[in-house]
N, CA, C and O atoms as CSV, one atom per row, in Angstrom:
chain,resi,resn,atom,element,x,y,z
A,1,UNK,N,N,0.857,-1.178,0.000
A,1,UNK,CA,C,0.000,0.000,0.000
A,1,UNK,C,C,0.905,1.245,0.000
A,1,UNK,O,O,1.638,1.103,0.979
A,2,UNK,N,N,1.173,2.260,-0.551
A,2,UNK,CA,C,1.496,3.549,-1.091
A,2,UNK,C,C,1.111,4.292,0.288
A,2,UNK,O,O,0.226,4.105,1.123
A,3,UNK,N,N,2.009,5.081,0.177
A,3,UNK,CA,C,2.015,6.311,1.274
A,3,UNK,C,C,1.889,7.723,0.098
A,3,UNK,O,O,2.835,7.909,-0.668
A,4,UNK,N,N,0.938,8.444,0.060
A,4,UNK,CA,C,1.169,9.871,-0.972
A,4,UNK,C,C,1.679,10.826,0.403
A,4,UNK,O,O,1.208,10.614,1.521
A,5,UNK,N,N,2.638,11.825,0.156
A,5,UNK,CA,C,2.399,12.901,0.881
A,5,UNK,C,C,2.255,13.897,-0.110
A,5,UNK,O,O,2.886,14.072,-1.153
A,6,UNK,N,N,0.864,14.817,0.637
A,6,UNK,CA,C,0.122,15.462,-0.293
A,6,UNK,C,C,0.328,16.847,0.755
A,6,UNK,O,O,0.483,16.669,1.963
A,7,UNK,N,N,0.309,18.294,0.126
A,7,UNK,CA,C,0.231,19.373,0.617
A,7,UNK,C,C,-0.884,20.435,0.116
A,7,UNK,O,O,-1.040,20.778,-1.056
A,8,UNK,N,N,-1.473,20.795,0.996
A,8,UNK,CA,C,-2.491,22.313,0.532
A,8,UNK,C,C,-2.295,23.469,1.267
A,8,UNK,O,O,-2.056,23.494,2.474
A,9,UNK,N,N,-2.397,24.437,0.527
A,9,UNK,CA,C,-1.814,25.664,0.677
A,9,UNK,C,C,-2.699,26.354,2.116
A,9,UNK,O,O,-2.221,27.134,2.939
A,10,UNK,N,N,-3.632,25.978,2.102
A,10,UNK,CA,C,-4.897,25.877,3.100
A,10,UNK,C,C,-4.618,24.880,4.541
A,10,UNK,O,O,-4.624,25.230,5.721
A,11,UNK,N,N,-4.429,23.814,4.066
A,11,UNK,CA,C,-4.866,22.535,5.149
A,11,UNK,C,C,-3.735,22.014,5.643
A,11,UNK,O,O,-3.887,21.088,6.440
A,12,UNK,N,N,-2.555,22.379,5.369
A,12,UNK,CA,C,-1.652,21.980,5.283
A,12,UNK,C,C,-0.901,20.699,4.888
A,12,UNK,O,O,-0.447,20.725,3.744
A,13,UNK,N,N,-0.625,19.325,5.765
A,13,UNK,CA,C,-0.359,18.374,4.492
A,13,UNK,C,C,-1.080,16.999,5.403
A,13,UNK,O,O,-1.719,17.084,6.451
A,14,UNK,N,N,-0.750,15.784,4.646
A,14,UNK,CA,C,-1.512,14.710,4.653
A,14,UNK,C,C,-0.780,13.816,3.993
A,14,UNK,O,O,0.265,14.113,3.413
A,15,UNK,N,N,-1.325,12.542,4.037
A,15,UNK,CA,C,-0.651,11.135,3.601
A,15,UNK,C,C,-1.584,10.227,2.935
A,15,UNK,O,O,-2.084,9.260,3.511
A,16,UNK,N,N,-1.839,10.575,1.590
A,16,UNK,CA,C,-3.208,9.421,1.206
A,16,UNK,C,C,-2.652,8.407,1.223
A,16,UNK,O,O,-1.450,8.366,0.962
A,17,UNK,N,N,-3.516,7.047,1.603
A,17,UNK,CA,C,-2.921,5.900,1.338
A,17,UNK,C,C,-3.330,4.855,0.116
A,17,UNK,O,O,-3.145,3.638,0.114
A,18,UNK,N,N,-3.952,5.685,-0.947
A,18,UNK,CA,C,-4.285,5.022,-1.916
A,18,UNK,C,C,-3.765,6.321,-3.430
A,18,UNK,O,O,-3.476,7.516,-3.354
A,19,UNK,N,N,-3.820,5.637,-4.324
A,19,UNK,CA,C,-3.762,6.261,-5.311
A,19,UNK,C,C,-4.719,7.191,-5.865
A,19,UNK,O,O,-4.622,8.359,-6.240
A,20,UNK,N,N,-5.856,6.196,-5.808
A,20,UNK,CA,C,-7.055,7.111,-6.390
A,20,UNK,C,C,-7.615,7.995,-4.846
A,20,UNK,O,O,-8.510,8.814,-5.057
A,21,UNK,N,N,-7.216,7.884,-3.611
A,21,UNK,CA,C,-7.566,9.019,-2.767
A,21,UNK,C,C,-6.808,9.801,-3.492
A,21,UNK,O,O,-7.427,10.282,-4.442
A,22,UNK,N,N,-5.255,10.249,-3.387
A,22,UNK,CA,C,-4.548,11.048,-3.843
A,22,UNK,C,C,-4.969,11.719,-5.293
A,22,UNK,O,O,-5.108,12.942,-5.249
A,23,UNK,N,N,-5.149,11.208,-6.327
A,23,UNK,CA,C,-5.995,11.645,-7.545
A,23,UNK,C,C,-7.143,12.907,-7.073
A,23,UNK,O,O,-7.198,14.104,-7.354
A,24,UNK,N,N,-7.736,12.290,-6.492
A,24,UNK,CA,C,-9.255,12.798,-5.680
A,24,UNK,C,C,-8.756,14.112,-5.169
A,24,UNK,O,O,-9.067,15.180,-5.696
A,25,UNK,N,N,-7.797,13.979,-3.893
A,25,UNK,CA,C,-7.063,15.121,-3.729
A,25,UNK,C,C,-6.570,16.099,-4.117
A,25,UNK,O,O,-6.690,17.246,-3.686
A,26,UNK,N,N,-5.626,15.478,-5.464
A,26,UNK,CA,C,-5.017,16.520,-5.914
A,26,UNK,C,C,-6.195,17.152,-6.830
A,26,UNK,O,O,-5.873,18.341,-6.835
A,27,UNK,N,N,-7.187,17.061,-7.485
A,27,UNK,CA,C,-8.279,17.652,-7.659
A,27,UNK,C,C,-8.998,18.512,-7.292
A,27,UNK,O,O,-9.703,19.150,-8.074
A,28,UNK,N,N,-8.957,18.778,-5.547
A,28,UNK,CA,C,-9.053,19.714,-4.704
A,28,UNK,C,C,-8.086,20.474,-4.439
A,28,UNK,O,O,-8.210,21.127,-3.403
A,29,UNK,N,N,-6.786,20.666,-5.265
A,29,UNK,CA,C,-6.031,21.493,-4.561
A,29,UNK,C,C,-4.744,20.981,-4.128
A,29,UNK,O,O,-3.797,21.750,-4.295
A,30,UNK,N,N,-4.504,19.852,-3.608
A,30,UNK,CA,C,-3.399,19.329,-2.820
A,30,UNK,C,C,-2.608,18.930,-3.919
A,30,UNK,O,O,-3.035,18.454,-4.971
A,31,UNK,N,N,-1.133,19.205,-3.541
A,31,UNK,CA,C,-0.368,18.836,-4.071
A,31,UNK,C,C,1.150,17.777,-3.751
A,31,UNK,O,O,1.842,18.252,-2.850
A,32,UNK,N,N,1.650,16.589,-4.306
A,32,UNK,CA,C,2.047,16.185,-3.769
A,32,UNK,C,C,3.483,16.432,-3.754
A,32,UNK,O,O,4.097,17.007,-4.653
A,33,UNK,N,N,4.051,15.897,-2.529
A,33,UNK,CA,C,5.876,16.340,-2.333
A,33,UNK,C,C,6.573,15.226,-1.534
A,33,UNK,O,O,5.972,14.279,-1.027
A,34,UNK,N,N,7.980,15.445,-1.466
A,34,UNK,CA,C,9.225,14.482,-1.202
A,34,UNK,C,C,9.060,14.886,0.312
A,34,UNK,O,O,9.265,16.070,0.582
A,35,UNK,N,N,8.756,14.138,1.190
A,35,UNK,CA,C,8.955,14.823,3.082
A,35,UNK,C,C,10.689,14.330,2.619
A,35,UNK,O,O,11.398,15.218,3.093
A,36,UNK,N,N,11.232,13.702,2.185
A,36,UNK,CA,C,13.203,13.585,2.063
A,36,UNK,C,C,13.490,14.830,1.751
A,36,UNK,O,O,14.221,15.428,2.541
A,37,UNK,N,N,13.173,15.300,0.961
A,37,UNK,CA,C,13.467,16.769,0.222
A,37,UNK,C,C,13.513,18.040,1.635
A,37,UNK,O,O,12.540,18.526,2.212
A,38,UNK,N,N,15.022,18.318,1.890
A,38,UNK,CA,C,15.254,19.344,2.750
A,38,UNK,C,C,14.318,20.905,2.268
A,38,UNK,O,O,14.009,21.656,3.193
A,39,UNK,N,N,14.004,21.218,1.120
A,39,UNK,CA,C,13.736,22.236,0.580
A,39,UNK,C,C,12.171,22.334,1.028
A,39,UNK,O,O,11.606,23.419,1.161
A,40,UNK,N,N,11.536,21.078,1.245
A,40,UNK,CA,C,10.374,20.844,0.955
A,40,UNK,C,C,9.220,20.756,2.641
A,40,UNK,O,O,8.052,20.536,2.961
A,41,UNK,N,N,11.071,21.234,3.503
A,41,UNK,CA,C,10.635,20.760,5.128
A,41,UNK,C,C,9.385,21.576,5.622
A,41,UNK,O,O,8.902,20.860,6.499
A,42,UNK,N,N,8.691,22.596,5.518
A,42,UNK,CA,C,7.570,23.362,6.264
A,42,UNK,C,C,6.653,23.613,5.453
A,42,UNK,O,O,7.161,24.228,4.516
A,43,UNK,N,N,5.791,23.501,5.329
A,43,UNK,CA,C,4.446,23.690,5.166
A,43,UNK,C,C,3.542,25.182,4.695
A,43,UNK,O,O,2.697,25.528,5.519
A,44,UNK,N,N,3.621,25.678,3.979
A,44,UNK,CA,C,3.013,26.864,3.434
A,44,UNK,C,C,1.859,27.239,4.969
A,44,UNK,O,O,2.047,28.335,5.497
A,45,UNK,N,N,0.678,26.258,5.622
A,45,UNK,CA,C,-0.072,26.666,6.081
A,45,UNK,C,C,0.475,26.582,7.407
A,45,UNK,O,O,-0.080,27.290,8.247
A,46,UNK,N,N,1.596,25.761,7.836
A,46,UNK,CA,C,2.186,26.004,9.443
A,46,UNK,C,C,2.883,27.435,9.376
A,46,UNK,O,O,2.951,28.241,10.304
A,47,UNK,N,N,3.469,27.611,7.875
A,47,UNK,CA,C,3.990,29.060,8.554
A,47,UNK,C,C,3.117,30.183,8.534
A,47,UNK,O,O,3.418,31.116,9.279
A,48,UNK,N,N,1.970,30.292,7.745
A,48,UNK,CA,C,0.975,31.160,7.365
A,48,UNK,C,C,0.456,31.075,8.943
A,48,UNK,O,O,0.135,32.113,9.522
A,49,UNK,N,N,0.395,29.866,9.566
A,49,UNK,CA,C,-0.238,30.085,10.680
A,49,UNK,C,C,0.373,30.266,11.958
A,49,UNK,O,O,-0.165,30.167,13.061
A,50,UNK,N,N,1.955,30.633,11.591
A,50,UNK,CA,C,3.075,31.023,13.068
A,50,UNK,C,C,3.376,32.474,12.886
A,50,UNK,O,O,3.949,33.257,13.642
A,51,UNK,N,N,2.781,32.668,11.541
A,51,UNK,CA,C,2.924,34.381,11.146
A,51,UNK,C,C,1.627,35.157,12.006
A,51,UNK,O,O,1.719,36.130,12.755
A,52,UNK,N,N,0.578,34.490,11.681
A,52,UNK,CA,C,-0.842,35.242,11.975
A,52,UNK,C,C,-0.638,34.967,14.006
A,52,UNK,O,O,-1.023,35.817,14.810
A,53,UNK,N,N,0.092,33.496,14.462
A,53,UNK,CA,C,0.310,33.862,16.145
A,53,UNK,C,C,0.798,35.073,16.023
A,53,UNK,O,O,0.003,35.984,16.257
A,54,UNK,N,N,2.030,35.397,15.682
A,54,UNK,CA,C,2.980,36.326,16.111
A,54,UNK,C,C,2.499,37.651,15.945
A,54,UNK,O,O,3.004,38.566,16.595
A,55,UNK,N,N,1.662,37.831,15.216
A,55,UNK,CA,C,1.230,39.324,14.831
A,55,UNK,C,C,-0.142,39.527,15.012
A,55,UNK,O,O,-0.678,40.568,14.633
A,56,UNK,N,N,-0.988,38.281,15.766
A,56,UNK,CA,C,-2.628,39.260,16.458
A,56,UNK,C,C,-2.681,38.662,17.566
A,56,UNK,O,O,-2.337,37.483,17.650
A,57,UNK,N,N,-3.040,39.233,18.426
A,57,UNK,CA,C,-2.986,38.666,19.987
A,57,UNK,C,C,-4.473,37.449,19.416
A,57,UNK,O,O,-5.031,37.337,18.325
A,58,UNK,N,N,-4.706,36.632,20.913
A,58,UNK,CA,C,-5.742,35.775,20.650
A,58,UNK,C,C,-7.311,36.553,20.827
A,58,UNK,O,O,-7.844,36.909,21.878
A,59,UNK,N,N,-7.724,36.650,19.705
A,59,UNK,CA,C,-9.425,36.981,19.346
A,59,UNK,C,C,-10.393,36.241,19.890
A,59,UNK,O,O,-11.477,36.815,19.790
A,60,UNK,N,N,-10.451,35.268,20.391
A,60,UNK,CA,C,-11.320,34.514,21.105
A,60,UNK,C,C,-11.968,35.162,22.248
A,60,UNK,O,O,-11.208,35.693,23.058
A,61,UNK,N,N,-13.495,35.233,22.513
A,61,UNK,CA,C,-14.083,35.843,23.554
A,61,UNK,C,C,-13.959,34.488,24.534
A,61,UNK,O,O,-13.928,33.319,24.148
A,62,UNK,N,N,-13.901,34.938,25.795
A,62,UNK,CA,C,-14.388,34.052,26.939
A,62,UNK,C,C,-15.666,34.006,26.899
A,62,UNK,O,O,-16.453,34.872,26.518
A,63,UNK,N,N,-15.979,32.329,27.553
A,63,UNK,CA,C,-17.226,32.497,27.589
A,63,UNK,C,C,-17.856,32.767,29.168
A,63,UNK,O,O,-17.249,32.303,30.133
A,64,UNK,N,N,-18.987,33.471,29.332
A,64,UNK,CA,C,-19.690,33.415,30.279
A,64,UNK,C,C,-19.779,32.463,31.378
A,64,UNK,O,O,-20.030,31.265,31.245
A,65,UNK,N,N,-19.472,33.308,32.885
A,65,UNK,CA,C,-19.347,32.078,33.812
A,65,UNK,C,C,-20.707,32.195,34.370
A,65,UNK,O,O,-21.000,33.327,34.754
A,66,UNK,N,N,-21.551,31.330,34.492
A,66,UNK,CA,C,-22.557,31.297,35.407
A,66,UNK,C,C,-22.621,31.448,36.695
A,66,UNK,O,O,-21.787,31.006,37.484
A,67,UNK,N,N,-23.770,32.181,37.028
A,67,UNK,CA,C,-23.838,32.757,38.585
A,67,UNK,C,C,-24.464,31.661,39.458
A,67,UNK,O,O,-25.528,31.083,39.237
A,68,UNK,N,N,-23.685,31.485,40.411
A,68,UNK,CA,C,-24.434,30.828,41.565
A,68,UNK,C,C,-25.126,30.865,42.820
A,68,UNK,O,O,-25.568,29.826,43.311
């Protein structure tokens, strides 16, 4: 059984384990790559998403504590 490693610019990456998943995939977008390949080490959406930590504090409201 085949290992694909597949990447999206969005979702970041994944491992189909069939051919025709991977087909399917890359149809949506994903594209596949070498994890051996030094060039190929990080992820478009891990860094898109260590950029957006570093530069907005956390947006999340707390939620409401109930009164007792």
């Amino acid at each position: 059984m085949p290992n694909i490693y597949l990447r999206h610019p969005k979702h970041g990456e994944k491992i189909a384990i069939s051919w025709l998943e991977a087909r399917e995939d890359m149809e949506h977008g994903w594209e596949e790559f070498d994890p051996s390949d030094p060039d190929d080490s990080e992820s478009p959406a891990s860094s898109e998403m260590a950029a957006s930590e570093t530069s907005a504090p956390n947006a999340l409201r707390t939620r409401r504590r109930r009164k007792e």
